[in-house]
MARTORDREN-753334 format. One record per residue (C-alpha): x negated, y, z negated. Coordinates in pm, 1 decimal, padded with zeros to 6 digits, m for minus. Each point is the difference from the previous one (the first is absolute). Example, Ala and Ser with C-alpha at 12.3 -4.5 7.8 and 13.67 -1.06 7.14 Angstrom:
> m01230.0	m00450.0	m00780.0
> m00137.0	00344.0	00066.0
//
This chain:
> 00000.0	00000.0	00000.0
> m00286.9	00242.2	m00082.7
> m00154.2	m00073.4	00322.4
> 00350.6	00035.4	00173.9
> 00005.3	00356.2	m00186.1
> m00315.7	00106.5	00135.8
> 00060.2	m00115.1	00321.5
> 00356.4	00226.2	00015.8
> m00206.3	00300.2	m00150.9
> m00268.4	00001.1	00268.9
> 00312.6	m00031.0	00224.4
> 00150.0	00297.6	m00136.3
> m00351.1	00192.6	00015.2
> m00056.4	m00055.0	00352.6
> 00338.4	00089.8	00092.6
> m00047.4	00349.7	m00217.3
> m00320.3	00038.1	00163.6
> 00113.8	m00056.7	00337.5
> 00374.6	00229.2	m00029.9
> m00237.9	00301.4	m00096.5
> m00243.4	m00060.9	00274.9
> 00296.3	m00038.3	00214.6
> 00164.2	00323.1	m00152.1
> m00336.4	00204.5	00035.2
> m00043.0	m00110.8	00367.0
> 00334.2	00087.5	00067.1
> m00086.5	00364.6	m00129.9
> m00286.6	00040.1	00172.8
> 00162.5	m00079.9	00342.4
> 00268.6	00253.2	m00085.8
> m00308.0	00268.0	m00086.2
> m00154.8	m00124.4	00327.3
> 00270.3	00123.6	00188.0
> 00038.9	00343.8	m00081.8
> 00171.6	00174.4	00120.2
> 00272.9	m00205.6	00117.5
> 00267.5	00247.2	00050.1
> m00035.9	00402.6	m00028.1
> m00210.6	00206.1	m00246.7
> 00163.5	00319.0	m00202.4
> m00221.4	00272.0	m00035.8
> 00146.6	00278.6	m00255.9
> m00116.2	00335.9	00127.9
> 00013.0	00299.1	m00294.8
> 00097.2	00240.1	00183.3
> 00255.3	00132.8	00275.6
> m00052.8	m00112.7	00375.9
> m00169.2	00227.9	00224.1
> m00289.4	00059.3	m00243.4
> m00349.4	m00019.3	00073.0
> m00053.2	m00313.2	m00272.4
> 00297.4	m00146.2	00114.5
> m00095.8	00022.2	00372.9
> m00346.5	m00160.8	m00067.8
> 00184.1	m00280.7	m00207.1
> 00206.1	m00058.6	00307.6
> m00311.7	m00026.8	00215.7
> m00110.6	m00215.9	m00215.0
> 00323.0	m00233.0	00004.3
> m00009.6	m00010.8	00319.9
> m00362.7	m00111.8	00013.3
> 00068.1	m00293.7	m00258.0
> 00319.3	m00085.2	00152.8
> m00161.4	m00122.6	00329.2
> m00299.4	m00122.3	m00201.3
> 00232.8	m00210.5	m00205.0
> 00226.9	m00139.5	00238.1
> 00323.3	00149.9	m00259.8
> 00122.5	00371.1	00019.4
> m00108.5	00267.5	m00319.9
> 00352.0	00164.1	m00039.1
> m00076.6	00362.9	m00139.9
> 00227.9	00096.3	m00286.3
> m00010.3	00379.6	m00098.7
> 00068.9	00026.5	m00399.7
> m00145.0	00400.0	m00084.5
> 00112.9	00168.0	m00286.4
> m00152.2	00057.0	m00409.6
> m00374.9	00035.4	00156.0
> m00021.2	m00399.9	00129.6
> 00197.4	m00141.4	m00340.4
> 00289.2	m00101.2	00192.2
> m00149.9	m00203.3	00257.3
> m00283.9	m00122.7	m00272.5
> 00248.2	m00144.2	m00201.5
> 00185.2	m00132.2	00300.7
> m00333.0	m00206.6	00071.8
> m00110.3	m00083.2	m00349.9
> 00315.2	m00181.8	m00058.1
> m00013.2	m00168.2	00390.1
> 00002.9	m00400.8	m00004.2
> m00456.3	m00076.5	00018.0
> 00028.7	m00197.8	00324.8
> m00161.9	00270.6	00187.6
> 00300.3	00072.6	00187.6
> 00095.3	00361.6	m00133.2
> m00351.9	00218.9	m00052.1
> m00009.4	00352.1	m00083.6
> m00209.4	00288.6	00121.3
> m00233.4	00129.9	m00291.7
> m00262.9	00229.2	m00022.7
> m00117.1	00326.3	m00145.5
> 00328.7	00139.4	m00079.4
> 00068.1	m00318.0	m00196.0
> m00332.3	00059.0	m00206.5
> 00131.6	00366.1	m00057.2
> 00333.5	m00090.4	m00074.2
> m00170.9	m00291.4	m00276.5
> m00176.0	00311.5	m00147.7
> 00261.7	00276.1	00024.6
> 00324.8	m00185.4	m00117.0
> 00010.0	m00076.4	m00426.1
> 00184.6	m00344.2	00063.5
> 00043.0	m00157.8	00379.5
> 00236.0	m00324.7	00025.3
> m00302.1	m00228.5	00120.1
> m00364.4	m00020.2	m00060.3
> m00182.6	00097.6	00332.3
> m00299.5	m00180.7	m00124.7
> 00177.1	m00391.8	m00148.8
> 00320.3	00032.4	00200.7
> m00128.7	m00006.5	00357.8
> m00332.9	m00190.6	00195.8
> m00157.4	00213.2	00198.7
> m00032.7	m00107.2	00406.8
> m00242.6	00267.8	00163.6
> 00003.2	00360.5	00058.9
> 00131.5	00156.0	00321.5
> 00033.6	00335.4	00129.8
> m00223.0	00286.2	m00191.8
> 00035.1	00363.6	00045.9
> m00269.9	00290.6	m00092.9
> 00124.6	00309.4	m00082.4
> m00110.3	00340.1	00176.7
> m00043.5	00302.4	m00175.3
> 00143.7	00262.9	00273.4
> 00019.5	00398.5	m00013.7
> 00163.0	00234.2	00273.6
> m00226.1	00091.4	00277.0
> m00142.4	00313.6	m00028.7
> m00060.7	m00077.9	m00353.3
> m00348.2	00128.8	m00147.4
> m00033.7	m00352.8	m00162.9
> m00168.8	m00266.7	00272.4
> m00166.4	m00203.8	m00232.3
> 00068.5	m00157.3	m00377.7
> m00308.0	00169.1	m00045.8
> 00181.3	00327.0	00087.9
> 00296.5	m00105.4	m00196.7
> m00206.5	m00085.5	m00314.0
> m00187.5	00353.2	m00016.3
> 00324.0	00195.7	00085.5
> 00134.2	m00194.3	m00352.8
> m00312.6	00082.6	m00157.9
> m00030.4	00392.1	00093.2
> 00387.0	00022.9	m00082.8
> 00107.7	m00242.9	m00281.4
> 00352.5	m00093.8	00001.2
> 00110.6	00209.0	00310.1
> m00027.9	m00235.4	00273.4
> 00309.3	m00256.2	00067.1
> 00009.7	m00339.1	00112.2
> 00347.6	m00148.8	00145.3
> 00089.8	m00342.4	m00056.5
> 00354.0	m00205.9	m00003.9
> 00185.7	m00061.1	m00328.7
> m00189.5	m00118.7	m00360.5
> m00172.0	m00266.2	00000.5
> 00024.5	m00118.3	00375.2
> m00375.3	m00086.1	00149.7
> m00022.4	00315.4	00160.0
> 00027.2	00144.6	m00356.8
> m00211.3	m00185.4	m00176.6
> m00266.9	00041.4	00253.3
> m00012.3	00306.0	m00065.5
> 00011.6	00031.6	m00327.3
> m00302.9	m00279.5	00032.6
> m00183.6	00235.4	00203.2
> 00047.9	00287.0	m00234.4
> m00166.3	m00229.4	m00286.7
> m00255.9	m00124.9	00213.6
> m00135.6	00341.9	00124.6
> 00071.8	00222.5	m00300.0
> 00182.9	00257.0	00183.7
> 00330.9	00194.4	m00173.9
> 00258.1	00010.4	00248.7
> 00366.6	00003.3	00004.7
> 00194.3	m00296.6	00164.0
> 00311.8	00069.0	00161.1
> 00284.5	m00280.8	00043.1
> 00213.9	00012.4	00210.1
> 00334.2	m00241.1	00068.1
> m00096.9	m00093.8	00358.7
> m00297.2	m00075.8	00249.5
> 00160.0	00268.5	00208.3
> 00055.0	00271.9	m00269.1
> m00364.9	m00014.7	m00121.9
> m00127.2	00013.4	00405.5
> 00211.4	00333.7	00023.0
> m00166.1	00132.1	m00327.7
> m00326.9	m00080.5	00166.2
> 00063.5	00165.7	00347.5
> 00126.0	00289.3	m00224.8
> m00328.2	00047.8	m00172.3
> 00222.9	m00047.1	m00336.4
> m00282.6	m00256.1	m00118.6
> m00319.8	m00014.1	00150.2
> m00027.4	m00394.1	00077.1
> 00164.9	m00338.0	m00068.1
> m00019.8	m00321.2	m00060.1
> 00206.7	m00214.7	00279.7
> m00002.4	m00282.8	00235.7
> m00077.5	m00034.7	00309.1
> 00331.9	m00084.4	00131.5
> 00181.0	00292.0	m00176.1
> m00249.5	00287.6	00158.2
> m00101.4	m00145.2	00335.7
> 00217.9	00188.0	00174.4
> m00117.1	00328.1	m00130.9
> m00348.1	m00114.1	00076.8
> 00102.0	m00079.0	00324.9
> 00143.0	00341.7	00107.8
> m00316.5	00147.1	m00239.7
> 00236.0	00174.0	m00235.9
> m00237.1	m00201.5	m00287.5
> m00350.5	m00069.3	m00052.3
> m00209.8	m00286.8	m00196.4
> m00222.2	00026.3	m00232.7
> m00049.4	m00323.4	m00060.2
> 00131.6	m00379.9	m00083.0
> m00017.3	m00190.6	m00299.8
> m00062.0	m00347.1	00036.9
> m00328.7	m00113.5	m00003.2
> m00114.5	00004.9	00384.3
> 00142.4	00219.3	00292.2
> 00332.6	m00103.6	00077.7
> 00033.0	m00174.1	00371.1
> 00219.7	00277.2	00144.0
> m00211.3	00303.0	m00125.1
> m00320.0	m00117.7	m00015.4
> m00152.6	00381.7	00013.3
> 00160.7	00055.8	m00308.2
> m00248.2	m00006.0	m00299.3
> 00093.0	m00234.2	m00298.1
> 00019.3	00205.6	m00364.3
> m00240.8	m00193.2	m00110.0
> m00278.6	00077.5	00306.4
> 00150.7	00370.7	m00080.5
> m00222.9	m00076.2	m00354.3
> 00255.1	m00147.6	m00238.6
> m00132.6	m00352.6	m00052.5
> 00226.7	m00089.4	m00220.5
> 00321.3	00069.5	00170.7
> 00190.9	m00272.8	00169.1
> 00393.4	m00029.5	00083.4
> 00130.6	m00236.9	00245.8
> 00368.8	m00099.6	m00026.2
> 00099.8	m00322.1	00109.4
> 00241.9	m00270.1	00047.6
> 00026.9	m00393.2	m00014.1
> 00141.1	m00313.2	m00048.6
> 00118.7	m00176.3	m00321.0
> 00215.3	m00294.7	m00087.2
> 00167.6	m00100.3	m00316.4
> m00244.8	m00148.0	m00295.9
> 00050.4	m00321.8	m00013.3
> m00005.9	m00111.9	00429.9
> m00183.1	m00296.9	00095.4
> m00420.1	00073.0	00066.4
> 00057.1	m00141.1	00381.4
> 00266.7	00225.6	00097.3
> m00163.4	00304.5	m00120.0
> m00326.0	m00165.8	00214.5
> 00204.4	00002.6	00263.9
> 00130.2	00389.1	m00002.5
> m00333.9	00098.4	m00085.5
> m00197.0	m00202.4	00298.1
> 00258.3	00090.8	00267.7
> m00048.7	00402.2	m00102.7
> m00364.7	m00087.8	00029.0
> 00079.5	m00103.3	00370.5
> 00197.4	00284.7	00060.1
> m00158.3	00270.9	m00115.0
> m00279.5	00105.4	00253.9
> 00291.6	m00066.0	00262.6
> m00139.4	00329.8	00252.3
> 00405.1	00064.9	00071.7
> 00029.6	00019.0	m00406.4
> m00265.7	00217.8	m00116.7
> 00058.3	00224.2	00307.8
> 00372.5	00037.9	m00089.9
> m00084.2	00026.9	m00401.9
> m00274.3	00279.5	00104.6
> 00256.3	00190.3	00179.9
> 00186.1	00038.9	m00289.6
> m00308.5	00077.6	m00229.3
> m00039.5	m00288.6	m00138.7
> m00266.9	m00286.9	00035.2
> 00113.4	m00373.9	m00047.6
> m00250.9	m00273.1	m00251.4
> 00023.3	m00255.8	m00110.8
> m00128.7	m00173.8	m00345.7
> m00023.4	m00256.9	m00231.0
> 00253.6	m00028.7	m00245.9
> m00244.4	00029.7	m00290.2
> m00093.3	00294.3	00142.6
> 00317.8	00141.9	00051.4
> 00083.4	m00015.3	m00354.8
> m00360.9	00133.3	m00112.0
> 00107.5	00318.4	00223.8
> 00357.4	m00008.8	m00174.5
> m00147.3	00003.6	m00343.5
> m00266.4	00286.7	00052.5
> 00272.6	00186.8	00142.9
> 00261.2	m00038.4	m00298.1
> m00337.9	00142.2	m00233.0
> m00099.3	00249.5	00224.0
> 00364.1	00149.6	00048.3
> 00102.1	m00011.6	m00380.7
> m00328.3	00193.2	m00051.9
> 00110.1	00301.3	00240.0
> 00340.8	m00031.7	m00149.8
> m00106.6	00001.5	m00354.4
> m00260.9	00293.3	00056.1
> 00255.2	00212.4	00186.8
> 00283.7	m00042.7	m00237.0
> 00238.3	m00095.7	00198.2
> 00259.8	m00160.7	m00206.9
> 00079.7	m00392.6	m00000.6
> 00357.3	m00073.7	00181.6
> 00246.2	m00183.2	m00091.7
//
């Protein structure tokens, strides 16, 4: 009987053994396959923007890549909470993933409480689209250079104006950044819109601003505005005369805003291997980057361990403007 007993109990081991490796093959067939049927890819913001443009370009670079369409789906509203959440609390099979980026990392540092936890409740994928920021003045202005711009500040303390958008946007805190970084005492301006700072500029009501690409080209276009430089840390693609702040002299200063993928916490290793090797395909696409550049905006790709090291330094680096400026914690 004791023999019989061990006998059933091997029995019943194997079986065990071979229902898990049967369950776990099963699994990894089903993680083989992705995608099998379309992607969702939650967009912050409003159609028609530059971000979501680029994330379309990008859907429709994965979608052919992938063999399975990337259906865009446009959730703006409460700076990027709305459409966080949305993903945070998306099924982890890799089939919903949510647009994240720079304005996530501010909204981590600006916000006292945020329904998710932008650094345990998604996986990062690989970044995407980045965008430098220009710092502009009207033409005729007496200010061509930063170095210009920093010894008007210095001769006049307080007097000169910088525009940017509303508190705490990038634009914003770039400058504010740029304030700390060169020592200057300025006064920045915010305005509601893209469009009512770019009248304040052509105005001469402040004397630069802080603004993308995509925002002022026209103005640059019809030379109504001027450069004075960029702030990323090499010449941007599409204005490659255009100095850098930091070969202007400030080594220190560095502001890129950028955008990329994410998926819930807890999705499977291979399907996020998947997302991130077919953006690694996709990427130095020429009809891509020549579309993103357009736009001001240059398309990479990267690890996902490195796209969370960026999201990180970000979330420190914006709560440190934030905290030094005073502006006060939302709710």
């Amino acid at each position: 009987m004791r023999a019989l007993g061990r006998i059933v109990a091997a029995i019943a081991a194997a079986l065990s053994v071979a229902t898990i490796a049967t369950l776990a093959a099963t699994a990894g067939r089903a993680q083989s396959h992705y995608p099998d049927h379309p992607v969702v890819l939650i967009v912050p913001y409003g159609p028609g923007g530059v971000a979501d443009v680029g994330m379309r370009l990008l859907g429709d670079k994965l979608s052919t890549r992938l063999a399975q369409q990337f259906v865009i789906e446009n959730r703006p509203g409460a700076a990027g909470i709305v459409a966080a959440k949305a993903g945070a609390d998306a099924a982890p099979d890799g089939y919903t993933v949510l647009m994240t980026g720079n304005n996530t990392a501010i909204a981590s540092a600006l916000f006292k409480s945020l329904p998710y936890n932008v650094l345990t409740d998604f996986a990062s994928v690989s970044t995407a689209s980045f965008f430098d920021l220009l710092i502009v003045t009207r033409s005729g202005s007496p200010l061509h250079t930063v170095g210009d711009l920093i010894k008007a500040a210095q001769a006049n303390p307080g007097k000169l104006n910088i525009g940017t958008i509303v508190p705490g946007s990038t634009q914003n805190l770039a400058a504010l950044l740029f304030n700390s970084t060169t020592g200057i005492k300025v006064t920045v301006v915010t305005f509601r819109t893209s469009p009512d700072m770019a009248n304040a500029v052509l105005r001469g009501d402040v004397d630069v601003a802080f603004e993308f690409y995509a925002a002022v080209h026209g103005f640059l276009e019809s030379e109504k505005m001027t450069v004075l430089a960029s702030t990323g840390t090499k010449r941007t693609a599409y204005l490659p005369n255009v100095p850098t702040v930091i070969e202007s002299g400030i080594k220190d200063y560095d502001v890129a805003s950028w955008n990329g993928l994410s998926v819930p916490a807890k999705t499977p290793k291979p399907v996020i291997d998947t997302l991130n090797a077919a953006m690694k395909a996709v990427m130095p696409d020429p009809d891509i980057q020549a579309k993103a550049q357009a736009m001001g905006m240059e398309m990479r790709w990267s690890t996902p361990e490195d796209m969370t090291a960026r999201l990180k330094a970000d979330i420190a680096k914006w709560g440190a403007v934030i905290d030094k400026a005073g502006i006060p914690k939302r709710e």
